[in-house]
C-alpha positions in Angstrom: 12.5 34.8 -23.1 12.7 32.6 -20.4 14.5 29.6 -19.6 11.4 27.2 -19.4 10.5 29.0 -22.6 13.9 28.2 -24.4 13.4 26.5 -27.3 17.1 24.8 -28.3 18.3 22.8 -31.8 19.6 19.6 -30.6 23.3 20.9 -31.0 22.5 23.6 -28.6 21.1 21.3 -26.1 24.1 19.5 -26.0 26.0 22.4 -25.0 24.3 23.8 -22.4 23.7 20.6 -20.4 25.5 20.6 -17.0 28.9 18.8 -17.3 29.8 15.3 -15.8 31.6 16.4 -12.2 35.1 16.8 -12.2 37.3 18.6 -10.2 36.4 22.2 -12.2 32.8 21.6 -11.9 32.8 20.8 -8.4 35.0 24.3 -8.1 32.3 25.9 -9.7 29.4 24.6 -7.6 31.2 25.6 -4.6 31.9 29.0 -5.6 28.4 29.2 -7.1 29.0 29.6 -10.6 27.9 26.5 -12.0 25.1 26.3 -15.0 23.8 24.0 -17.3 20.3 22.4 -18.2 18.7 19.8 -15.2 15.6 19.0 -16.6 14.4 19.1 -20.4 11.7 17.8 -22.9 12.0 17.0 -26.6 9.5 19.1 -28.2 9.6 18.7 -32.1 11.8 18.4 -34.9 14.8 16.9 -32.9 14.6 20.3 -30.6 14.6 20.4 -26.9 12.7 22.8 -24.4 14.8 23.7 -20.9 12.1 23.4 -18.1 15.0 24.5 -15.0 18.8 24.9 -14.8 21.1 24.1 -12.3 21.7 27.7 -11.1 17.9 28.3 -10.5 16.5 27.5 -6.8 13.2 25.7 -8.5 14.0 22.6 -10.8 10.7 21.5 -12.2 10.8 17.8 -13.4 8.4 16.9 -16.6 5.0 15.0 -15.4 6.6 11.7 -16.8 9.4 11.6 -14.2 6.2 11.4 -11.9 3.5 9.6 -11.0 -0.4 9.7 -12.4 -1.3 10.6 -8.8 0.9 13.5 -8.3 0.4 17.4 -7.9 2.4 19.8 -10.5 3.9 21.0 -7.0 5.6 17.5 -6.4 7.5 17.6 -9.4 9.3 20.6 -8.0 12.3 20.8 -6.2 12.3 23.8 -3.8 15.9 25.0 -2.8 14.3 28.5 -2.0 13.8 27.1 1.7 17.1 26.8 2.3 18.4 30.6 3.3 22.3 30.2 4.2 23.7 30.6 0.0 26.7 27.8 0.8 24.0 25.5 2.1 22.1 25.9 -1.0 24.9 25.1 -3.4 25.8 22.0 -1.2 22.0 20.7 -1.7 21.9 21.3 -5.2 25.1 19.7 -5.5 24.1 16.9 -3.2 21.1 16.0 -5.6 22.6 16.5 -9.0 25.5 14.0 -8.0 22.1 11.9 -7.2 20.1 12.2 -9.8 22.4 9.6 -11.8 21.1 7.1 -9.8 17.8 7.7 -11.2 15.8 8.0 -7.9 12.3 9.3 -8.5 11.6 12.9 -8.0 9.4 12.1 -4.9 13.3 10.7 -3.2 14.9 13.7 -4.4 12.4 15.8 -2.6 13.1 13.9 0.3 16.9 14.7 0.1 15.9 18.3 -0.6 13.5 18.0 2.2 15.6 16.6 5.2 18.6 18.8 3.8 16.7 22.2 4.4 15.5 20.0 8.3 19.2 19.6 8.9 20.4 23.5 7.4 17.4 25.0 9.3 18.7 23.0 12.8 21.9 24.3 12.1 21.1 27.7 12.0 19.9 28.1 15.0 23.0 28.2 16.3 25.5 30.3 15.9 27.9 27.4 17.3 27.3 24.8 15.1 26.8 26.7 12.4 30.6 28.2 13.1 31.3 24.7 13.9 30.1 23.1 10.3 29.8 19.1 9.9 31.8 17.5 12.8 30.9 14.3 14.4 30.7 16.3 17.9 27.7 18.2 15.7 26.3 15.4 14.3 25.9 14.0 17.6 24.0 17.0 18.8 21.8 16.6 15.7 21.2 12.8 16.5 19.9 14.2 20.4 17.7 16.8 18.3 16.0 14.2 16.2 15.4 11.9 18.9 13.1 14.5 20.3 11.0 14.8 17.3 7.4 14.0 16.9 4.8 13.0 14.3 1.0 12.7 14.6 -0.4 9.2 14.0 -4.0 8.7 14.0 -4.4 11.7 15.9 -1.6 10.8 18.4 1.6 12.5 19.3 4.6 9.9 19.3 8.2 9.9 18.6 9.6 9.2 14.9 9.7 6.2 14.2 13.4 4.3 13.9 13.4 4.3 9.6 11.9 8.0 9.6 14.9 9.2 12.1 17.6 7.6 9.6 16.3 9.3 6.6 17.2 12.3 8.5 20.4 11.8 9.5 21.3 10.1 6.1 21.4 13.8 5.0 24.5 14.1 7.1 26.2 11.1 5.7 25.3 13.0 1.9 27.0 15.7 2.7 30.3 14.1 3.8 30.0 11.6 0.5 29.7 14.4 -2.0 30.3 17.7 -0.5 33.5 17.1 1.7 35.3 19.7 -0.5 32.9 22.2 0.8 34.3 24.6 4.1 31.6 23.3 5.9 32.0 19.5 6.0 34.7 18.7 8.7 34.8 15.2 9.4 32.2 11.9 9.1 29.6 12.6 11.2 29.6 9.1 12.7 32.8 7.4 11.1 32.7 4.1 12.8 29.0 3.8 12.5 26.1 4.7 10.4 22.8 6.5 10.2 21.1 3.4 10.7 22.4 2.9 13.5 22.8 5.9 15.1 18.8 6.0 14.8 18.6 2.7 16.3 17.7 1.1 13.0 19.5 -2.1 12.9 19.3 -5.7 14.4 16.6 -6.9 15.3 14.3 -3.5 15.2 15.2 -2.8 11.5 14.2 -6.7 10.8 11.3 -5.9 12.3 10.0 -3.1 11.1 10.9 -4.3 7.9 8.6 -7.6 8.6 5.9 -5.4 10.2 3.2 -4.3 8.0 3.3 -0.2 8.8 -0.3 0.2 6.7 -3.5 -0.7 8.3 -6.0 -3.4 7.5 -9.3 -1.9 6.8 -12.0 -3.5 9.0 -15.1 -5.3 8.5 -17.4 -3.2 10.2 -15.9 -0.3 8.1 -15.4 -2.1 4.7 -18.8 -3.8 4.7 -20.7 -1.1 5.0 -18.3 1.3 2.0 -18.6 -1.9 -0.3 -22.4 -1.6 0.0 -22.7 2.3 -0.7 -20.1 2.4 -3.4 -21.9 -0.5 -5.2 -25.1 1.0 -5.2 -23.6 4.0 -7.0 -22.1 1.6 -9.3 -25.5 -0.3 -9.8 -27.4 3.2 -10.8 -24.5 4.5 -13.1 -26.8 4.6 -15.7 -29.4 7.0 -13.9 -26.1 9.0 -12.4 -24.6 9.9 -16.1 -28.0 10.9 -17.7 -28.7 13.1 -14.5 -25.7 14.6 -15.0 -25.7 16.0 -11.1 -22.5 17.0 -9.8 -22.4 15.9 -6.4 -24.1 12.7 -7.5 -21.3 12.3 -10.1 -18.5 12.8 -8.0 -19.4 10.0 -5.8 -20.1 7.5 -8.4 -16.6 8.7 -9.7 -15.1 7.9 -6.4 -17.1 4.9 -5.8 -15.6 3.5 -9.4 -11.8 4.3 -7.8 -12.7 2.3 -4.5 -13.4 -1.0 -6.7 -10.5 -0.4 -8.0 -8.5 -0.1 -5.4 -9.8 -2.9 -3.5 -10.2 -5.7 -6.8 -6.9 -5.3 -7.5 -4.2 -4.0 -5.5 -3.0 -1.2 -7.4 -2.0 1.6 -5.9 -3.4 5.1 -6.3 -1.1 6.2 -9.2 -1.4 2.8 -11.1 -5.4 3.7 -10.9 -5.2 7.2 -11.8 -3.0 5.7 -15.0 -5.1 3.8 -16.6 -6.6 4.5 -19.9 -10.1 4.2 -21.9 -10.7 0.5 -22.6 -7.3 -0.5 -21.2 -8.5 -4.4 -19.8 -8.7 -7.9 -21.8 -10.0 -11.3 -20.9 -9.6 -15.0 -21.0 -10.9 -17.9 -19.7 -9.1 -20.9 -18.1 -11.0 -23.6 -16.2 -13.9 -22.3 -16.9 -12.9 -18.9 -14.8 -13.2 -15.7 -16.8 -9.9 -13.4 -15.6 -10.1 -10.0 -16.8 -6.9 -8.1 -17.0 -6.2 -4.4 -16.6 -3.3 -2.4 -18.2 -1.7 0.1 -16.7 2.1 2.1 -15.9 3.3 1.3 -12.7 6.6 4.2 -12.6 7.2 2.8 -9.0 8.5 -0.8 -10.0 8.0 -1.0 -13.9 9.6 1.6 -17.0 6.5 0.2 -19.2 2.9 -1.3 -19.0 2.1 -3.6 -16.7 -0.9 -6.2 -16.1 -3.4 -6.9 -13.1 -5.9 -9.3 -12.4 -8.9 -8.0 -11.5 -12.5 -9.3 -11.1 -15.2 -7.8 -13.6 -16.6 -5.4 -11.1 -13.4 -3.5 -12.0 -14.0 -3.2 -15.7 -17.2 -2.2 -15.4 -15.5 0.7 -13.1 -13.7 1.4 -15.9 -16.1 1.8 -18.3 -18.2 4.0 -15.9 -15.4 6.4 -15.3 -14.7 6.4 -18.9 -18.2 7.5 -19.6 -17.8 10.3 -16.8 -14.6 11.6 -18.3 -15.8 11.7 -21.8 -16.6 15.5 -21.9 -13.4 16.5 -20.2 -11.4 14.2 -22.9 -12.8 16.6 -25.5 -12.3 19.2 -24.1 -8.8 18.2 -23.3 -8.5 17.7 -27.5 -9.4 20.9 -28.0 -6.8 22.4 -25.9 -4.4 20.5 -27.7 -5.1 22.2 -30.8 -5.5 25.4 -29.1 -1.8 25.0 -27.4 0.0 24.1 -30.8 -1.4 27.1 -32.5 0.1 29.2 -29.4 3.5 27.0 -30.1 3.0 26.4 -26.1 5.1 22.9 -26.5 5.5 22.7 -22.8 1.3 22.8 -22.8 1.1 20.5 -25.3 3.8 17.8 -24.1 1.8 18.3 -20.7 -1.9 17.4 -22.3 -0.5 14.4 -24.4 0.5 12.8 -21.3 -2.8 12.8 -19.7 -4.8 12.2 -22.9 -6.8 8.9 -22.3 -7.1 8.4 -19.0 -9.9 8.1 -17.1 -9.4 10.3 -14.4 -9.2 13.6 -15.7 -10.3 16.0 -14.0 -10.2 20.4 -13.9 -7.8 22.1 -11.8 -9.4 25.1 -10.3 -6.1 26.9 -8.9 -5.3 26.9 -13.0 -7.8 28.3 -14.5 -10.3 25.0 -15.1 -6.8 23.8 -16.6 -7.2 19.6 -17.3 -5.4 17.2 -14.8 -5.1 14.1 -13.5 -7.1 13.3 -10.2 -4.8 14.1 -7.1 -3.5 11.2 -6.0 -2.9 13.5 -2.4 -7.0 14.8 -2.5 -8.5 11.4 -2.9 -6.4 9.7 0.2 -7.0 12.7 2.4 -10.6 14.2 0.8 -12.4 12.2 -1.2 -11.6 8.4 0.4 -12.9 10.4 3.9 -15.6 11.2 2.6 -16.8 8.5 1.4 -16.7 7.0 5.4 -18.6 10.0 6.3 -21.5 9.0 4.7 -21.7 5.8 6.3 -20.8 7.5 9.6 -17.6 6.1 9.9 -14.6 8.2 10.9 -11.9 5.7 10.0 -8.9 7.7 8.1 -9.4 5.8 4.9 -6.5 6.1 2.7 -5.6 4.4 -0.8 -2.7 2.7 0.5 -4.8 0.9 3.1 -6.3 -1.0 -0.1 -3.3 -2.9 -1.4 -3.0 -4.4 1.9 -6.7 -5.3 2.8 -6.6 -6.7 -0.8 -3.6 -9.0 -0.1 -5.5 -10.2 3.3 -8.3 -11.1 1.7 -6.4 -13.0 -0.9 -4.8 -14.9 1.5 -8.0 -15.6 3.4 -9.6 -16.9 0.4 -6.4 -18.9 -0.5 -7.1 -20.7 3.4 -10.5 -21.3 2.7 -12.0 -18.5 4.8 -13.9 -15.8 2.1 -15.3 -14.3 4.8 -17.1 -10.8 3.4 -17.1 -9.7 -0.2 -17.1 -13.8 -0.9 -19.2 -13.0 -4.0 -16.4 -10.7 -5.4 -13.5 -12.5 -4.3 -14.5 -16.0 -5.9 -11.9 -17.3 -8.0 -9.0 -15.6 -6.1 -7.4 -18.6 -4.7 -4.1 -20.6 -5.4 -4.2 -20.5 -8.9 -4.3 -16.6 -8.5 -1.0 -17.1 -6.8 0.1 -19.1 -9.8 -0.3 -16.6 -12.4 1.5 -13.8 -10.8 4.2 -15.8 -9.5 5.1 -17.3 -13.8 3.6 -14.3 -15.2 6.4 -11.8 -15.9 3.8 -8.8 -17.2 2.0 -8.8 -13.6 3.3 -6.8 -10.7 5.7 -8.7 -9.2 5.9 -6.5 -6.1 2.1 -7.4 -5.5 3.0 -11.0 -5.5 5.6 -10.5 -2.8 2.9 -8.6 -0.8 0.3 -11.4 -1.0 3.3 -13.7 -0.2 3.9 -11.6 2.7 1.1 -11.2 4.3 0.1 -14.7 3.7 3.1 -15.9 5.5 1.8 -13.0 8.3 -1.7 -14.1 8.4 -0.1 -18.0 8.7 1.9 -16.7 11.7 -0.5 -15.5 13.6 -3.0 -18.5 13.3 -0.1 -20.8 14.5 0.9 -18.6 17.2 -1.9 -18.7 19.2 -1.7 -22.3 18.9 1.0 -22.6 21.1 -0.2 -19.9 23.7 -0.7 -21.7 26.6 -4.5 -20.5 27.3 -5.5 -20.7 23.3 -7.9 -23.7 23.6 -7.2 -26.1 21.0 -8.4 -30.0 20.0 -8.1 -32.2 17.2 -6.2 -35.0 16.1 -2.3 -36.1 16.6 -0.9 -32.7 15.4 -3.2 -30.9 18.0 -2.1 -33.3 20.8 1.4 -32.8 19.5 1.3 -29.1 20.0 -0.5 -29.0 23.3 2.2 -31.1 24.4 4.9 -28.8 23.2 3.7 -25.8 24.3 3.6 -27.2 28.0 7.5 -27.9 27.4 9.5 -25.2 30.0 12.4 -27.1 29.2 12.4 -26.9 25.5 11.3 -23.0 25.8 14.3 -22.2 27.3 16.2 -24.0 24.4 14.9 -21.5 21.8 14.8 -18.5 24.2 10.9 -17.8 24.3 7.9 -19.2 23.4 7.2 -17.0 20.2 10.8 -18.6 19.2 9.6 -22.1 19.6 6.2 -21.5 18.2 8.0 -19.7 14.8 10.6 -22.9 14.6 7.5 -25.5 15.0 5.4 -23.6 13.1 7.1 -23.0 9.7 6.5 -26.1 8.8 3.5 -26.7 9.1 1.1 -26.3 5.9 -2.2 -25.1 6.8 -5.9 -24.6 5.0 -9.3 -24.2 6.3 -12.1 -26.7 6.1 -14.3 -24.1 7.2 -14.5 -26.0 10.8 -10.8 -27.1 11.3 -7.5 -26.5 9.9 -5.9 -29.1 7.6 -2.2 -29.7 8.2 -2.1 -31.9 6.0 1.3 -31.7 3.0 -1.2 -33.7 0.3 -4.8 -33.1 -0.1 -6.5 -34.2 2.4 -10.7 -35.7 1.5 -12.1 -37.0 5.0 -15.0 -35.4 5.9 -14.1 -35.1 9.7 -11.4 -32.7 9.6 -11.7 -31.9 14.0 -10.7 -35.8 14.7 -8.0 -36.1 11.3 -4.6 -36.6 12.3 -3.8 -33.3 10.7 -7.2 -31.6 11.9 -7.1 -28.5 14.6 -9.6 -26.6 15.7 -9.0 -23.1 17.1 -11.1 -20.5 18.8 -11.6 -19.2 15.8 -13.5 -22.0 14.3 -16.5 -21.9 17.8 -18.8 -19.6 15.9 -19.2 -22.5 13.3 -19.8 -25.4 16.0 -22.1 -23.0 18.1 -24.1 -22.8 14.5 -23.8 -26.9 14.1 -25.4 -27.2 17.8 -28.1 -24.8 16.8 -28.8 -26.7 14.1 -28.5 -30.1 15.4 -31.2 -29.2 18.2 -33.5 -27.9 15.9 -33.0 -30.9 13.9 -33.9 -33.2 17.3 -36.8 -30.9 18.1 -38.4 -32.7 14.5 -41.3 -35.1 14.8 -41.3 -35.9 11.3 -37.5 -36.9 10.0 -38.3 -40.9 11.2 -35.7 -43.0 13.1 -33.0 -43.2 10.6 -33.1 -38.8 10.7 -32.7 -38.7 14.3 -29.9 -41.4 14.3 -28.3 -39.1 12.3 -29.5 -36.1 14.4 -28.0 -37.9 17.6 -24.8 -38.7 16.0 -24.3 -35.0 14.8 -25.2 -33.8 18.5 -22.8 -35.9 20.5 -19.8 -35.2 17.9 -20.5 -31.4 18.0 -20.9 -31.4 21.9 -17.8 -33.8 22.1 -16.0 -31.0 20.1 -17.6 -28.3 21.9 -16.5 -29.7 25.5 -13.1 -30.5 24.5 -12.5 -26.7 23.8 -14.1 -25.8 27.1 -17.7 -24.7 26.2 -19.9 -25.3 29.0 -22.2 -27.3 27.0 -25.1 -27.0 29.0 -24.8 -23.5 29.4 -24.8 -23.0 26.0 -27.3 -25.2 25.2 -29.7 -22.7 27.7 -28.7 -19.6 26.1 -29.8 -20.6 22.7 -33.2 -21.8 23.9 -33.5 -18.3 25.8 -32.3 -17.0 22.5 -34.7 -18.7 20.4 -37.6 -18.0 23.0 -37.1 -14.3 22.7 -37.0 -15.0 18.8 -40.4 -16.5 18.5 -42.3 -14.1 21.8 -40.9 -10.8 19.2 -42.3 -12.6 15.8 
């Protein structure tokens, strides 16, 4: 009988497990005779089944150390790929020693991952290898991983500063736990740190801490994926009782997009929820829905998102798609306790439920959850191929695009999806920030990239060819911005801009900003004391001239209309002019425009 096969009494179990480290255990893991259980389940009956053990060179984790999103090969640890036998013991000891901080598997991979970079490096020479961990090594390593690259968007470039330190933090590892071992010398870096030595601190690790790393997913590539995934959704009905395959697999994947983008989860949170698992209640006459679901990355229980209904009807679609596999899924439970295969059945009660099962072909038709890893790099794609787009959609691109377009609604500005996004707004904001069962970490993302969006508005206020007009705070800036003096105070404009800027409120009136701290009710928000107007705001006036020259062109509206009509042209040329519209000229090109318009009808 195998080990993964060992069934032990509860007693047993507690004999076998792998010791707290002392002085004799660490003995034993350097001369390679440690054992003891590293991962378990509890079966029935108060017994335990042994799923790996220290001395073997695979320790598989149970799927509820994971996440819903990943592979039975991600809750492996590999130590096979490390070939010197000493190196191997000082990895496994390396990740025991952290596995009491209860990092997820994915961050012991990592360890095991830039462990068997590091070994591999050293191999290659018979020097270092001789040599072992010194800093005079170490700094040879830090030369070696400053010539490393990574393709990005179909680019080579160099590593990036946080990806170089996870690397070398492998080094500092091995001198905090394994400096009894031969190998380890000295600190590879004793007056400094990983961090820095990857260039990781200051003002590039604020950075790239403040930096958004995922990207936005544009308009002209959302638009167009919002309108083919919704028509799947609107013909779910047809889809199901056709029952075709390919047919089903988009609607299946069009179902996973809404979710991604109405809520902000993020892949594994999606793949986690369950049949039926959203509520709803209304407040100010707005109907919020809520979905339930286990976030492993940030929660140890069930967690709570707002979401829109679109999203609940995704649920009940892929509910209705996974219904066959769910029985059959039952059935293997059955057939998996008559075999006494607890490991099988431990495995099927954790996906029993969920929406997204799916059959895993490598295993027989086996059931699984949906790969986290083939919808971002298969099925996402795919879905931009078919509206000839060959932007690398990816799930995690969705939190963010969803926290945008939060924060745009929240400053007035919908922009697409308006229809969908209605009653996000402030008092979204509010609910996450007092309500403790929401994702917290999804309120500090909307907080970030609402203070990122904020920033960039206001920093091309104070660029000195961003045309701007409005009332005293427009003036005020304009005036600031022209400053050299008061530049050189704070170093750089961006510096001045960031120390005027932060305290300014802003919100859109759809044609001007609103600085104003109280709510603000005139109806001329360009000539308002707090009113700006940006270049951002000229499609809207072009559309007011438009309209107010059509309205002049009117034979019928009497003297009292074309008052008006006058009034509206001179404030929107006054407007127009003070951003430095040729009026005139633009005044032509809509009557050329409008020409061509009426010859083609």
């Amino acid at each position: 009988m195998s080990s993964v096969e060992l069934i032990l009494t509860q007693a047993e179990f507690a004999t076998q497990q792998c010791p707290k480290p002392s002085d004799s255990t660490l003995e034993r893991a350097i001369d390679g005779s440690l054992t003891g259980i590293v991962t378990y389940i509890k079966v029935a009956n108060g017994e335990y089944q042994t799923l790996s053990r220290y001395e073997h060179d695979i320790w598989v984790f149970p799927a509820s150390q994971g996440t819903k999103a990943d592979k039975a090969t991600r809750l492996n640890l590999n130590f096979t790929m490390i070939a010197d036998t000493q190196m191997k013991r000082m990895a496994k000891w390396v990740v025991w020693n952290k596995m009491k901080e209860d990092l997820a598997v994915s961050s012991l991979r990592r360890i095991v991952i830039t462990s068997s970079g590091y070994f591999k490096w050293v191999l290659s020479s018979d020097t270092t290898a001789k040599h072992g961990l010194t800093a005079f090594t170490s700094n040879a390593y830090v030369k070696y991983v400053n010539t490393l690259t990574s393709k990005q968007q179909g680019e080579i470039k160099p590593l990036v500063a946080g990806t170089k330190a996870q690397k070398l933090l492998a080094l500092e590892d091995l001198y905090r736990y394994c400096e009894a071992f031969d190998f380890v010398k000295e600190h590879p870096w004793s007056e400094s740190s990983a961090s820095e030595q990857a260039g990781y601190v200051g003002e590039a690790h604020q950075e790239a801490r403040k930096k958004p790393k995922t990207l936005i997913i544009p308009d002209e590539v959302l638009i167009p994926l919002c309108q083919l995934t919704k028509s799947y959704l609107d013909r779910a009905d047809e889809i199901l009782a056709s029952k075709g395959k390919k047919e089903s697999l988009l609607l299946r994947d069009s179902c996973i997009f809404w979710l991604l983008l109405t809520t902000g989860m993020r892949i594994h949170e999606v793949l986690g929820i369950k049949r039926g698992a959203y509520r709803s209640e209304t407040k100010d006459d707005t109907t919020y829905y809520y979905i339930e679901t286990v976030s492993e990355k940030t929660h140890t229980g069930l967690a709570e998102w707002i979401a829109p209904k679109i999203a609940t009807e995704a649920i009940d679609i892929l509910g209705q798609l996974s219904a066959p596999l769910q029985a059959q899924l039952e059935q293997d439970i059955l057939n998996a306790k008559e075999a006494n295969d607890h490991a099988e059945v431990h495995r099927l009660k954790q996906i029993s439920g969920h929406i997204c099962l799916a059959k895993t072909k490598i295993k027989n038709n086996a059931l699984n959850i949906l790969s986290g890893i083939s919808i971002s790099e298969h099925r996402l794609p795919n879905l931009c191929k078919h509206i000839g787009s060959n932007w690398n959609l990816a799930a995690h691109q969705f939190r963010r695009t969803f926290a945008n377009y939060v924060v745009h609604s929240e400053l007035g500005d919908l922009r697409a999806l308006k229809d969908h996004f209605k009653h996000w707004s402030i008092t979204m904001t509010a609910l996450y920030a007092f309500n403790d069962n929401l994702d917290a970490e999804l309120f500090e993302e909307l907080l970030r990239e609402k203070y990122l969006v904020e920033e960039e508005i206001k920093q091309d206020w104070f660029e000195l060819d961003s045309p701007i007009t409005g009332g005293g705070m427009a003036q005020n800036i304009k005036k600031v911005r022209q400053d050299g003096e008061l530049i050189k105070v704070f170093g750089s404009l961006q510096n001045m801009a960031k120390a005027y800027s932060s305290s300014i409120p802003i919100r859109s009136t759809g044609i001007a900003w609103c600085t104003n701290d109280d709510e603000c009710r005139c109806d001329k928000s360009e000539d308002c004391e707090h009113g700006i107007v940006d270049k951002g705001h000229l499609p809207y006036w072009e559309g007011m001239l438009v309209q107010q020259m059509k309205l002049m062109q009117l034979d019928d509206i009497g003297e009292a209309g074309r008052a008006a009509a006058q009034k509206g042209m001179e404030r929107t040329e006054r407007l127009l002019s003070a951003m430095g519209i040729d009026v005139a000229a633009m005044k032509q090109e809509i009557n050329q425009r409008e020409y061509i318009e009426v010859k083609n009808v």
